[in-house]
C-alpha positions in Angstrom: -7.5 -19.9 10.9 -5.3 -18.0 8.6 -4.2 -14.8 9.7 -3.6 -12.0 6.3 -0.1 -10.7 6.6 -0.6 -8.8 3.5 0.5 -5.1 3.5 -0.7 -2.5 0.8 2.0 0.3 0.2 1.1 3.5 -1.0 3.1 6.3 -2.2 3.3 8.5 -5.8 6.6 7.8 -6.2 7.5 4.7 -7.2 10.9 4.0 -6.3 9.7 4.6 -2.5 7.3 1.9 -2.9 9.2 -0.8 -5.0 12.1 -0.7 -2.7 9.7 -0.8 0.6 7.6 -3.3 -0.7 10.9 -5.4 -1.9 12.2 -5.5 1.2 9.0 -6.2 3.6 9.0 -9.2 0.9 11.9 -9.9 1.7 11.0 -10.4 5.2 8.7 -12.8 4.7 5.7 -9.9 4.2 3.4 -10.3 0.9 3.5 -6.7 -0.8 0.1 -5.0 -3.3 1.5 -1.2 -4.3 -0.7 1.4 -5.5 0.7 4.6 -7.2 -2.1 6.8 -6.4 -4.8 7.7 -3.7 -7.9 6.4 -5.6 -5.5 3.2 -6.6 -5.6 2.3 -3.0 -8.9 2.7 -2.4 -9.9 0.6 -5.3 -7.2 -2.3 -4.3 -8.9 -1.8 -0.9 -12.1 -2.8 -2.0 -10.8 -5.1 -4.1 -8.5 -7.0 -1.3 -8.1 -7.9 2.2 -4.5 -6.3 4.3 -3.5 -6.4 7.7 -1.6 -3.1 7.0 -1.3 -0.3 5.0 1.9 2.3 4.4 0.4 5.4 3.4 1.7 8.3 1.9 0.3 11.3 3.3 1.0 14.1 0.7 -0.1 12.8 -2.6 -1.3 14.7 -5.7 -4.8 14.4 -6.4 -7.0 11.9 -3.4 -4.2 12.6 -0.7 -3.5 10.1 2.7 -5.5 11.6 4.5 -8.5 11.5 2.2 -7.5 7.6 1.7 -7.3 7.2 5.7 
């Protein structure tokens, strides 16, 4: 069995999430970024993580609508 080490970061400001997501890689820790709230719920649906980094104060669908 496989285990999904794949970690969804989320945050409206994209230099946040480039440079997280390029150093989890880094670390050995495959990276999906979504720019907005209803991005990550669509990339959700769409794919299978063992984690997600979620920015709580977003414009439009916020974290904690996402969580």
């Amino acid at each position: 069995m496989t285990v999904n080490r794949r970690i969804l970061i989320v945050d409206d400001e994209a230099f946040i999430a480039e440079e997280l997501s390029e150093y989890l890689e880094d670390q050995g820790f495959p990276c999906a970024v979504a720019g907005t709230g209803a991005d990550a719920i669509a990339r959700c649906r769409d794919g299978a993580f063992s984690h997600v980094v979620l920015d709580l104060r977003m414009e439009g669908v916020g974290g904690l609508a996402v969580l």
